[in-house]
N, C-alpha and C positions, 0 to 999 in steps of 0.2 A: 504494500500500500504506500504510495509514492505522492508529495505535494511538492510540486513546484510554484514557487512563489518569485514575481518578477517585482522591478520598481521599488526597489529599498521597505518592501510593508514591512510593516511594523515586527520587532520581534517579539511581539506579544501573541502575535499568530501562531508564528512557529514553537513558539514555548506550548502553544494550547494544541495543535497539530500534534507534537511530539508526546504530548500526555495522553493522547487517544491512543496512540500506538504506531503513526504515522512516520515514513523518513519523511524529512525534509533538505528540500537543495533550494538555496537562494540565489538571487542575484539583483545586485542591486541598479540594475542598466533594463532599458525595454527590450525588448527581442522583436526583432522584425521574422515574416515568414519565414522566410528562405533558413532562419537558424534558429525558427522553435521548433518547426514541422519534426525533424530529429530527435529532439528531448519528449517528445509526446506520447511513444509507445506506451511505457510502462506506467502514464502520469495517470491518477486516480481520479486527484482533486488540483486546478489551476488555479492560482491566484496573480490578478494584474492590477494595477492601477489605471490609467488617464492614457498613456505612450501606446500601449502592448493589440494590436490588432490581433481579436480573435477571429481568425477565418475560417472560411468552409473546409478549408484545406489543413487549416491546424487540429480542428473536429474530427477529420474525415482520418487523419493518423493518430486518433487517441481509444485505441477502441475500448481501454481501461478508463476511461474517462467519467466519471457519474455529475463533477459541477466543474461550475466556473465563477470565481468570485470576483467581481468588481470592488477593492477597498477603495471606494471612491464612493461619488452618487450617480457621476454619468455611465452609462452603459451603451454607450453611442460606437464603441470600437469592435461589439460583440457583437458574432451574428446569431442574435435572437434565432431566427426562424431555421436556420441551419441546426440550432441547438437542440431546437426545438423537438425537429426532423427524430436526431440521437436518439433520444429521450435523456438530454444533460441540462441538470437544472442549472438557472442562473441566478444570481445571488450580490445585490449590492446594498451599502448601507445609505438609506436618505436623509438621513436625521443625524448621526453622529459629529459631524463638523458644523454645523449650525451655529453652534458661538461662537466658534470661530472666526467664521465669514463676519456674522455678525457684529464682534467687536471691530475689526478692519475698517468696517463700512461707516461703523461709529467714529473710530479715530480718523478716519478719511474724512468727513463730514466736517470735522474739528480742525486739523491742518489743511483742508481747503479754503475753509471759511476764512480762517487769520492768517492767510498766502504764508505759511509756515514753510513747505520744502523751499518754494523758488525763495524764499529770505535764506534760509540754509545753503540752498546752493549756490545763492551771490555770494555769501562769508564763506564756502569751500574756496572759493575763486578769489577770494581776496577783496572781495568788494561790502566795505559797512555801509549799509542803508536801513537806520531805525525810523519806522515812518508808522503811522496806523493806518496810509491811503489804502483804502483796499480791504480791512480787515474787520471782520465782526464777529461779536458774539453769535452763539447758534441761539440762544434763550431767545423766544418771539421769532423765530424764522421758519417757515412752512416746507418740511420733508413728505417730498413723495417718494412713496414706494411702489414701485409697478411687481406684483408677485407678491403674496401675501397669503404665504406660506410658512413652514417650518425658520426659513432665515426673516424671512420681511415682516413678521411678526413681534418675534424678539428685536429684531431695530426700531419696529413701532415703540416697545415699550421700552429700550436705553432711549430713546428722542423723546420723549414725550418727560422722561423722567430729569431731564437737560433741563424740558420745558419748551422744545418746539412742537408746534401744531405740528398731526400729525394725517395728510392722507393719503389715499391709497387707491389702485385699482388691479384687480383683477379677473379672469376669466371665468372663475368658480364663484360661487355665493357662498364667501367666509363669513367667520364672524368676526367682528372691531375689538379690536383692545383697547381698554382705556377708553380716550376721549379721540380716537382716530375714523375717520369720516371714509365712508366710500364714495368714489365721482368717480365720473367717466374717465374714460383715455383722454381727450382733450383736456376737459376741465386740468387735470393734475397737471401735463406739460405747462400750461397758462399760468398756473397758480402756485406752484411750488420751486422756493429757491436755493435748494438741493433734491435731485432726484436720483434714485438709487435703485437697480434690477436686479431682478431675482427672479428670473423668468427660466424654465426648464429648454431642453436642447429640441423642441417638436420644430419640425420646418417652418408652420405659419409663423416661429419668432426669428428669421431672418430678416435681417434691415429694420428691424421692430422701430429703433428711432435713426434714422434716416433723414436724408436733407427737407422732407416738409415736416417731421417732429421737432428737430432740431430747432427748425426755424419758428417755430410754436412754442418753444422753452420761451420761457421771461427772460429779459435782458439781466446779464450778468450773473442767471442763474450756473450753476457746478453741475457735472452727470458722473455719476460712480456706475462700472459697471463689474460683478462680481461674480455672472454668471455664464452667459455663452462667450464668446469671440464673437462668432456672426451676428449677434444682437446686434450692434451697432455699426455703422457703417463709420469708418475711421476716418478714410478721407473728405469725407463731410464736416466729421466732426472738426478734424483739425483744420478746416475752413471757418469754423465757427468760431475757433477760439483764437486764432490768428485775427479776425476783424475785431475781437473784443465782443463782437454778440455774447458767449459766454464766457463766464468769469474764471473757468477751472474747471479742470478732471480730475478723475483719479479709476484708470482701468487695468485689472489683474486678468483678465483674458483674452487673449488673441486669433484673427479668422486663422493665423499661421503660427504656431508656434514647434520652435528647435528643439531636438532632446538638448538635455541637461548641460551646460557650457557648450553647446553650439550660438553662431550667428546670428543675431537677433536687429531687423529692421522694420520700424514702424514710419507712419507720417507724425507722430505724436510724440517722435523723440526730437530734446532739445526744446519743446515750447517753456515758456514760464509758468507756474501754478498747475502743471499738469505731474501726475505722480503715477508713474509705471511700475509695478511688480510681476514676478514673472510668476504667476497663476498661485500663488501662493496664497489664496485665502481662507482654505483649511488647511493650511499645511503650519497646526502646532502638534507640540508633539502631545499633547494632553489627546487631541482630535484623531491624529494615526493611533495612538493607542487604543482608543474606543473603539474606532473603524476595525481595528484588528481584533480586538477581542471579539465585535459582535457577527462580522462577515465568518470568520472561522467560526465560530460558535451553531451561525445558521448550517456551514456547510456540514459539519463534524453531527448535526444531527441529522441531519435528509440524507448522511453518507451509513447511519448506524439505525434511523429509526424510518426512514422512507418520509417524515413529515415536511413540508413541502413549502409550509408556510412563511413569506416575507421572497418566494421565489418569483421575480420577475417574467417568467416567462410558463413556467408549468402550472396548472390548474393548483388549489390552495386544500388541500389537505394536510389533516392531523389526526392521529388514532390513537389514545392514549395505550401502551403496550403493557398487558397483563402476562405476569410469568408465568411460564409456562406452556403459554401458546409459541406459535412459529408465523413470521410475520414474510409476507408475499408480497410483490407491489407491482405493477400490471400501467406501463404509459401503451396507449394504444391510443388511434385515430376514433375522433368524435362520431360515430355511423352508430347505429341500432344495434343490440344482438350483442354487444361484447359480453356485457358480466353475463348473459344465459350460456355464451360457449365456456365463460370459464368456470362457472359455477354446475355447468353438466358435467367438464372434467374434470374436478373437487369430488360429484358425489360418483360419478362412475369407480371411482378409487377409495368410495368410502372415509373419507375426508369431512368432516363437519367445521363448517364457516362458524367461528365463535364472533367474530365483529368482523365488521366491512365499513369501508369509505368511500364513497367514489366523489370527484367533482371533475366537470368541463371547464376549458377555455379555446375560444375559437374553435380549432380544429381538431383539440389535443382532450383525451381524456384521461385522468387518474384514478387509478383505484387502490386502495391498501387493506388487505386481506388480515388477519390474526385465525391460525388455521389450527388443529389440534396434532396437527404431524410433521414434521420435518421435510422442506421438501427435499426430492430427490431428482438424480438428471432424468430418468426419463418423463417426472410431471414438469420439470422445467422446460423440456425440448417439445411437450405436449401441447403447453400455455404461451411456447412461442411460436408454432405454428397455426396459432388459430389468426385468419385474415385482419387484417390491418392493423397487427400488433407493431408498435416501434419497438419497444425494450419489455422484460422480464427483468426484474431484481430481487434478490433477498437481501437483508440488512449487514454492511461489511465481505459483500462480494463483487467483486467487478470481472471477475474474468470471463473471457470472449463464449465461452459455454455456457452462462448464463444469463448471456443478452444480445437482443438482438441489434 
């Protein structure tokens, strides 16, 4: 039973990997195709971050494979439906770096407001200019948050608790924190003199603020963005704030971003009051360690108990497991007729179902059995023959004889 873990995660992972019973091989760099496809044979469980492209092609060489964990939130590099195809769960955390981000976007809010870097970066350079042109307090200043969710939430209530109004808009009908207002998309660009995103990676939020948002921001308004790269369109923006329409940035993702000490070129490098990081905005170490303990945590039970749940891509089941039984687990294609084939090959073999689960998603169905017998190869080779079965699992097996 093998985990390969790419992208420096956390070693709270592999501490908890190796207490299941797990080897573990690190590596603290991404891996492009051409030199994971190799390392995939034997691999059970994958772990990647942000860099690491899971292909059809890294899938299609894993045949020991049962997950794949995103220590991250985006799962934009993984091919879901390919995964899917396997029957290999996928598995990332959405919640864990949240204060993170959060705080950043706060202290961003705060050195933008009182042109704090570009003052720094004129005293790197040798140049003293103590002025207050330019600079305010955030207490009385109106934050918009577009996304108001897990991170745009908790900025609602550090801003609010400063003392700036606080509003917002989003897609979903949340509920308010505090004294925070929902308005339209318009309204907020209009009205608020720092606005801050938190919008997820779906296509419709490409160019989200663009040269007619942009130009709908109030004069000398700030834009933080903390969440896609393509959300905003950059050469617009750095049109914006080269005429002075807006007063300041501060953006930690990019449409292109270099692995780690590579090459790095934007239109937003060099302006004054603009403050660039390289995607670093869950990247504390308090955050990777949560990220790590709870992504391993999902996979090490859907890899031991078949439960399924917080998995991105496979239907959400849970069975609680009583000793003594023997536990089954059955990913097949959403059509009519499965659990009767598999429950006539249960009682043909005199087999009694002590608990069953099933759930669908899309195209994919799950089911998790608790049986009164151990299975054996030939009801495994029986239950993977029945039509439009993807996979057959039992709990802590992966080998190529017991799945399809």
């Amino acid at each position: 039973m093998k985990v390969l873990l790419l992208e420096n995660i956390s070693g709270v992972a592999a501490s908890q990997f190796e207490e299941a019973g797990f080897a573990v091989e690190m590596h603290k760099g991404a891996m492009d195709e051409r030199d994971l496809v190799p390392k995939m044979r034997d691999v059970s469980i994958l772990g990647v971050r942000s860099k690491t492209r899971v292909t059809s092609a890294v899938l299609e060489a894993a045949p020991q494979l049962v997950s794949v964990g995103a220590f991250c939130i985006g799962v934009d590099k993984i091919d879901r439906s390919a995964a899917s195809e396997r029957g290999v769960a996928v598995f990332n955390d959405p919640h864990s770096n949240s204060r993170s981000v959060a705080e950043l976007a706060m202290g961003e809010i705060i050195l933008l407001m009182r042109r704090t870097f570009e003052a720094s970066t004129r005293l790197h350079g040798g140049q003293w200019n103590k002025s207050a042109a330019g600079s305010h307090e955030v207490r009385g200043l109106t934050l918009g948050i577009v996304g108001y969710g897990k991170i745009g939430s908790q900025i609602s209530d550090l801003a609010e608790a400063m003392g700036m109004r606080v509003v917002f808009h989003d897609v979903a009908h949340v509920l308010a924190r505090g004294n925070a207002r929902p308005v339209s998309f318009s309204e907020l660009l209009g009205s608020a003199d720092v606005i801050t995103l938190h919008v997820d990676g779906k296509q419709q939020n490409q160019n989200l603020i663009g040269e007619e948002q942009l130009s709908a921001m109030k004069e000398g308004a700030c834009l933080i963005n903390l969440s896609r790269g393509f959300v905003v369109d950059h050469e617009a923006l750095a049109r914006h704030l080269k005429t002075g329409k807006l007063g300041g940035a501060a953006i930690d993702v990019f449409p292109q971003e270099p692995e780690s000490g590579g090459a790095f070129a934007s239109p937003l490098q060099g302006l004054p009051n603009v403050i660039l990081t390289p995607h670093v905005g869950g990247s504390t170490e308090e955050a990777q360690q949560n990220i790590g303990q709870f992504v391993s945590a999902k996979m090490i039970d859907y890899f031991e108990s078949g439960n399924s749940l917080m998995s991105i891509n496979l239907p959400h089941c849970h069975l609680d497991y009583e000793p003594g039984s023997h536990r089954l687990m059955h990913i097949h294609h959403n059509v009519p007729g499965i659990l009767r084939a598999i429950n006539d090959i249960l009682a043909d073999r005199g087999i009694n179902i002590e608990r069953q689960v099933l759930d669908t998603r899309g195209n994919l169905g799950y089911a998790i059995y608790d049986i009164n017998r151990a299975c054996d190869g030939d009801l495994l080779e029986k239950l993977r023959g029945i039509a439009h079965t993807v996979r057959v699992r039992v709990p802590g097996k992966t080998a190529r004889s017991e799945s399809v």
